[in-house]
C-alpha positions in Angstrom: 0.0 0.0 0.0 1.6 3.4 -1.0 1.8 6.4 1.8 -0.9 8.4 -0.6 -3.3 5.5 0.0 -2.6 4.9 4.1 -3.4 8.9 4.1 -6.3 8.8 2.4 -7.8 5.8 4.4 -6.7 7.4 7.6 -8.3 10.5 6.4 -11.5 8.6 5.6 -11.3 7.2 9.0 -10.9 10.5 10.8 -14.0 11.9 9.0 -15.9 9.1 10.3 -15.0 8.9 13.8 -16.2 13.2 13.5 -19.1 12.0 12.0 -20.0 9.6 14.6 -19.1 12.7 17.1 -21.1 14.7 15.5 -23.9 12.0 15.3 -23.8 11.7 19.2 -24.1 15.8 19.8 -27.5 15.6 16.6 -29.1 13.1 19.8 -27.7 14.7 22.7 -29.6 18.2 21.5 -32.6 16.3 20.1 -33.0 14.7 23.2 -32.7 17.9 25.1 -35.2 20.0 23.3 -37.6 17.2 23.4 -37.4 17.5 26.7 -37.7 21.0 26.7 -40.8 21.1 24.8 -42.3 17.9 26.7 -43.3 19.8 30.0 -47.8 18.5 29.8 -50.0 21.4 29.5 -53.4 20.7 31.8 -56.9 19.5 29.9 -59.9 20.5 32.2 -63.1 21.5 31.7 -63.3 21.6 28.2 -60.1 23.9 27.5 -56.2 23.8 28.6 -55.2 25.6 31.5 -51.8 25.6 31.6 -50.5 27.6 28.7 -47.2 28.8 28.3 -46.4 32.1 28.6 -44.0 34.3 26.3 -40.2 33.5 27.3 -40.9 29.9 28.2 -41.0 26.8 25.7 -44.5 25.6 24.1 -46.5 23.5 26.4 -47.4 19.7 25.3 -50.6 19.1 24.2 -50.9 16.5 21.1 -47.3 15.9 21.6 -46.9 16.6 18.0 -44.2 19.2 18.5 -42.3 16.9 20.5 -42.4 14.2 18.1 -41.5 16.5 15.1 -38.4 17.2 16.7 -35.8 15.7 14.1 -32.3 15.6 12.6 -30.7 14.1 9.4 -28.5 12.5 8.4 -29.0 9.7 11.1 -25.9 7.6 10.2 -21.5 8.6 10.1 -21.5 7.9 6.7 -24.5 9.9 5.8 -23.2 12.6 7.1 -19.9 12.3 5.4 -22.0 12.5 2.3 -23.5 15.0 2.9 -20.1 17.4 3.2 -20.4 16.9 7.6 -23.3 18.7 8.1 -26.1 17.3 10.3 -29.3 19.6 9.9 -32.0 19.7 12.9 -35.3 20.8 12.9 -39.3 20.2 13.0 -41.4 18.0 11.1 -44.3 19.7 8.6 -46.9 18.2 11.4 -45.1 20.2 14.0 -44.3 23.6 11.9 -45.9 25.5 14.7 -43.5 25.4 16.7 -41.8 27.6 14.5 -44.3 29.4 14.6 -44.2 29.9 18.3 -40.7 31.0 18.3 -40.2 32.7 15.1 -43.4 34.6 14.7 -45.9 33.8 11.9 -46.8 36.2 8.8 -49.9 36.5 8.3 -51.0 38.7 5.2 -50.2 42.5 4.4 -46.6 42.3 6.1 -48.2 41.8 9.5 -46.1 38.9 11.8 -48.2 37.6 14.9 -45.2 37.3 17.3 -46.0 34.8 20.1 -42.0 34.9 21.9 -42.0 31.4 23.2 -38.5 29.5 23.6 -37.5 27.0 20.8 -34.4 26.2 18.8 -32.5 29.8 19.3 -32.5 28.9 22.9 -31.6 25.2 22.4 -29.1 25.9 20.7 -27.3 28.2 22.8 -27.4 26.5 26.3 -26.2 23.4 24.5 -23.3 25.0 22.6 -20.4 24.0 25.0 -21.6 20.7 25.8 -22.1 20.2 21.9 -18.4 21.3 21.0 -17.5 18.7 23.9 -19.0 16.0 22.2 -17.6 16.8 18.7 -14.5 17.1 20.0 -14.5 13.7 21.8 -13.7 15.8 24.9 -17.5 15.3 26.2 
């Protein structure tokens, strides 16, 4: 085997021990914001009663938003085909989280803004420990 050869395969093999890194730090956050977003909002008398308030994550009710709580690729070598990039996000059935976080336009360039927590906030308490795990120092 020539040196070019044992540098490409240990390249090959470095990119897929970071991918596998990476893989771990996709279910580490996923986990996490499921949590987040899993705290039961309160069915009585014919409406809920504990909403969330703006500045604190969505409250559970169909559990859809929990559910739609995703990230792709789902396997080292898929993400080394797709350049080492590991996306993470919502489902279509759970878009309103987005909504919740982001805002929603509605028509006329009016946005309903509804504040809650989501992905920004993820994101950001979950940085170091995410760097940790990417870095196989975590």
């Amino acid at each position: 085997m020539s040196a070019e050869q044992q540098i490409d395969e240990a390249y090959q093999r470095t990119r897929l021990l970071v991918a596998s890194r990476m893989l771990r730090a996709a279910q580490y956050v996923q986990a996490e914001h499921m949590n987040r977003v899993g705290k039961p909002n309160v069915y009585r008398d014919k409406k809920w009663i504990d909403n969330s308030k703006p500045g604190e994550y969505p409250r559970k009710r169909s559990g859809d938003g929990q559910k739609g709580v995703v990230f792709g690729p789902d396997t080292p070598e898929g993400i080394v085909a797709e350049g080492m990039i590991v996306r993470l996000g919502q489902t279509m059935p759970s878009k309103h989280m987005l909504h919740l976080e982001f805002g929603r336009y509605v028509a006329l360039g009016v946005w309903i803004k509804f504040n809650r927590l989501g992905w920004r906030r993820t994101a950001a308490d979950t940085i170091s420990r995410v760097r940790a795990l990417v870095t196989g120092r975590g």
